[in-house]
C-alpha positions as CSV (number, residue, x, y, z in Angstrom):
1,X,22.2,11.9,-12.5
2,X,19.1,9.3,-12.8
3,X,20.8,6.1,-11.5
4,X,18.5,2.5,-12.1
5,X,18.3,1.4,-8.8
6,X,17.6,-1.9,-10.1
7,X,21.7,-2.2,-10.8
8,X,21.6,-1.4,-6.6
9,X,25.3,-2.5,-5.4
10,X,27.6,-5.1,-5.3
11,X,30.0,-6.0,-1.9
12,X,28.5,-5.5,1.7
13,X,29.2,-6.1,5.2
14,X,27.5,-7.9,7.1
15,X,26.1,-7.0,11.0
16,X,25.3,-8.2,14.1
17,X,21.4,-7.3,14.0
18,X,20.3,-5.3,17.4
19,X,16.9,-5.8,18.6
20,X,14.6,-2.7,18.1
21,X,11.3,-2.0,17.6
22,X,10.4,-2.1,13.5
23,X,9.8,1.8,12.1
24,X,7.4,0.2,9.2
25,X,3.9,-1.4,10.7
26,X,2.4,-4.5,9.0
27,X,0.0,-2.0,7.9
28,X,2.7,0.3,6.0
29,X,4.1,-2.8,4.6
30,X,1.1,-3.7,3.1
31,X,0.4,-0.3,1.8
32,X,3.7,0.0,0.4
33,X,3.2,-4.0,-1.3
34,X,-0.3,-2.4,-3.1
35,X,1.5,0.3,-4.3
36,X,4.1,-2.3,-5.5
37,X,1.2,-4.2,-7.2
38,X,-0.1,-1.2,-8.9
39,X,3.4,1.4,-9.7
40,X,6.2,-0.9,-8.9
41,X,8.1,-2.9,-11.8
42,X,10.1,-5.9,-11.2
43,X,13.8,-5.1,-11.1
44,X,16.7,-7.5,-12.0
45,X,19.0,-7.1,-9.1
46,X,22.4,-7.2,-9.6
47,X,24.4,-10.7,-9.1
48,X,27.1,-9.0,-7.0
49,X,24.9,-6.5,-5.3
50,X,22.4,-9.4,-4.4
51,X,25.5,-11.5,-3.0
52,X,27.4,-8.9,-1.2
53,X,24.5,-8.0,1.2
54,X,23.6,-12.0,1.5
55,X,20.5,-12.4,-0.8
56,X,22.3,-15.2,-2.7
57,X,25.3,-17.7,-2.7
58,X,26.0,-17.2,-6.5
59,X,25.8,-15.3,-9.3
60,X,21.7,-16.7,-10.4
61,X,20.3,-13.9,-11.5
62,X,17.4,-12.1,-9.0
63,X,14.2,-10.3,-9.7
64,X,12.3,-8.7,-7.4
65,X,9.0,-6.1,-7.5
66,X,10.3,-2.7,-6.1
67,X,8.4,0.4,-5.6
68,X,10.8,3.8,-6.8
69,X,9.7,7.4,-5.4
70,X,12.2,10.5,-6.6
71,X,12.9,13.1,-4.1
72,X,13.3,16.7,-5.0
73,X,16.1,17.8,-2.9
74,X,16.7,21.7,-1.9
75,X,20.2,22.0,-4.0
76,X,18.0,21.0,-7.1
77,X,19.3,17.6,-7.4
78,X,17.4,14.4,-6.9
79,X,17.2,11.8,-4.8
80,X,15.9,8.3,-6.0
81,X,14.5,6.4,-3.2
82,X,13.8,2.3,-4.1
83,X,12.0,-0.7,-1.3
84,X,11.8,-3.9,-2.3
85,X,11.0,-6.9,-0.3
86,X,13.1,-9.8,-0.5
87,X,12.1,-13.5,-1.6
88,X,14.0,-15.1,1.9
89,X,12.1,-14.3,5.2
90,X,10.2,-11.2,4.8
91,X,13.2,-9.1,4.8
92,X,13.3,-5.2,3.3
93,X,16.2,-4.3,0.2
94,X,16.2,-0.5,0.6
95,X,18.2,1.8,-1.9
96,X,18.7,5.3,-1.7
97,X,20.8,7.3,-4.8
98,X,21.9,10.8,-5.0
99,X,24.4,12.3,-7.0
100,X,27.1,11.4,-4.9
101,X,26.6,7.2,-4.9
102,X,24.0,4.6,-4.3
103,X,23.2,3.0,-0.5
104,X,21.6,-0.3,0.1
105,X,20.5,-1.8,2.9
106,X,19.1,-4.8,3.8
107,X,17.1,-6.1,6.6
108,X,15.7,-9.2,8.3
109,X,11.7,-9.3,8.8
110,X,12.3,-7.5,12.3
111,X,14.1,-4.8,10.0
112,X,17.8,-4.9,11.6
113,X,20.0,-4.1,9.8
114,X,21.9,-7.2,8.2
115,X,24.4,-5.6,5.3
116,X,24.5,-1.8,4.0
117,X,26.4,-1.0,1.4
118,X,27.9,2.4,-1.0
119,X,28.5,3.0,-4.4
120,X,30.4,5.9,-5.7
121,X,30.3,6.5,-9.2
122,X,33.3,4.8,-10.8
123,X,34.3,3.5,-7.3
124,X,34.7,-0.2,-6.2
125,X,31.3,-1.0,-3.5
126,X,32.6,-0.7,-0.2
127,X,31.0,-1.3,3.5
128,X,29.0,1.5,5.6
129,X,30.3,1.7,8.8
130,X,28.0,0.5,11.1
131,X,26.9,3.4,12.8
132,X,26.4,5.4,9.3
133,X,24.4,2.5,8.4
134,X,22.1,2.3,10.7
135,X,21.7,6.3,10.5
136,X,20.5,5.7,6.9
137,X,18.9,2.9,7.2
138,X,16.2,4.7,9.8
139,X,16.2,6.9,7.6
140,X,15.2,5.1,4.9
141,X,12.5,3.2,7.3
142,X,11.0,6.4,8.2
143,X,10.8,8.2,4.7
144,X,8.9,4.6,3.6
145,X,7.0,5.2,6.6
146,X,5.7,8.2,5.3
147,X,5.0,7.2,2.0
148,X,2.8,4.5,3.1
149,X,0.8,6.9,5.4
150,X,0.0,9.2,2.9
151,X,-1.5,6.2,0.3
């Protein structure tokens, strides 16, 4: 199942950021922005995805440039990897989907973890319990990491 990761989530909640030391460098980021510049695509975020995890008050609609990267995963399914960085404060919009939902997370420019949401298919969005969350969102951080080292 190819999901547009452009139609992220809608519905987060929202954490108490703890201090530790960012995964991505300024360097990765800014490998990860040229790739953005040359293979990203600006992506129309959704109203209630971009409210729920506190990227606006309303329903305006938001675009921002986001890099995708597919996954091949060992069962033969893939996993559709998105990073985006958002318009307020230098923060990260990271999105992960796999044939079992969609995962966003969102961070402040420190990249703590600020809202994390899931989306199972023909399921309301729901909260990622906080420790979940910040097991994917590491995650995430490090597979970007990687990325960005081998450009």
């Amino acid at each position: 199942m190819k999901l547009a990761l452009s139609l992220l989530l809608s519905g987060a909640v929202s954490v108490q950021a703890a201090a530790v030391k960012p995964i991505l460098s300024r360097v990765q980021i800014q490998k990860l922005q040229d790739l953005m510049v040359d293979h990203g695509h600006d992506s129309h975020v959704d109203p209630a995805i971009a409210k729920a995890v506190g990227l606006i008050k309303s329903a305006k609609p938001l675009v921002l440039r986001q890099l995708t990267m597919s996954e091949d995963m060992s069962d033969h399914s893939q996993r559709t990897h998105a990073f985006q960085l958002t318009t307020s404060g230098g923060g990260l919009l990271l999105a992960v989907a796999s044939l079992d939902g969609v995962r966003v997370y969102r961070t402040n420019a420190k990249q703590e973890l600020v809202a994390a949401v899931f989306e199972e298919p023909h399921k309301p969005l729901a909260a990622i319990p906080l420790p979940e969350a910040r097991k994917g969102l590491k995650a995430e951080l490090v597979y970007w990491a990687a990325i960005a080292d081998q450009s």
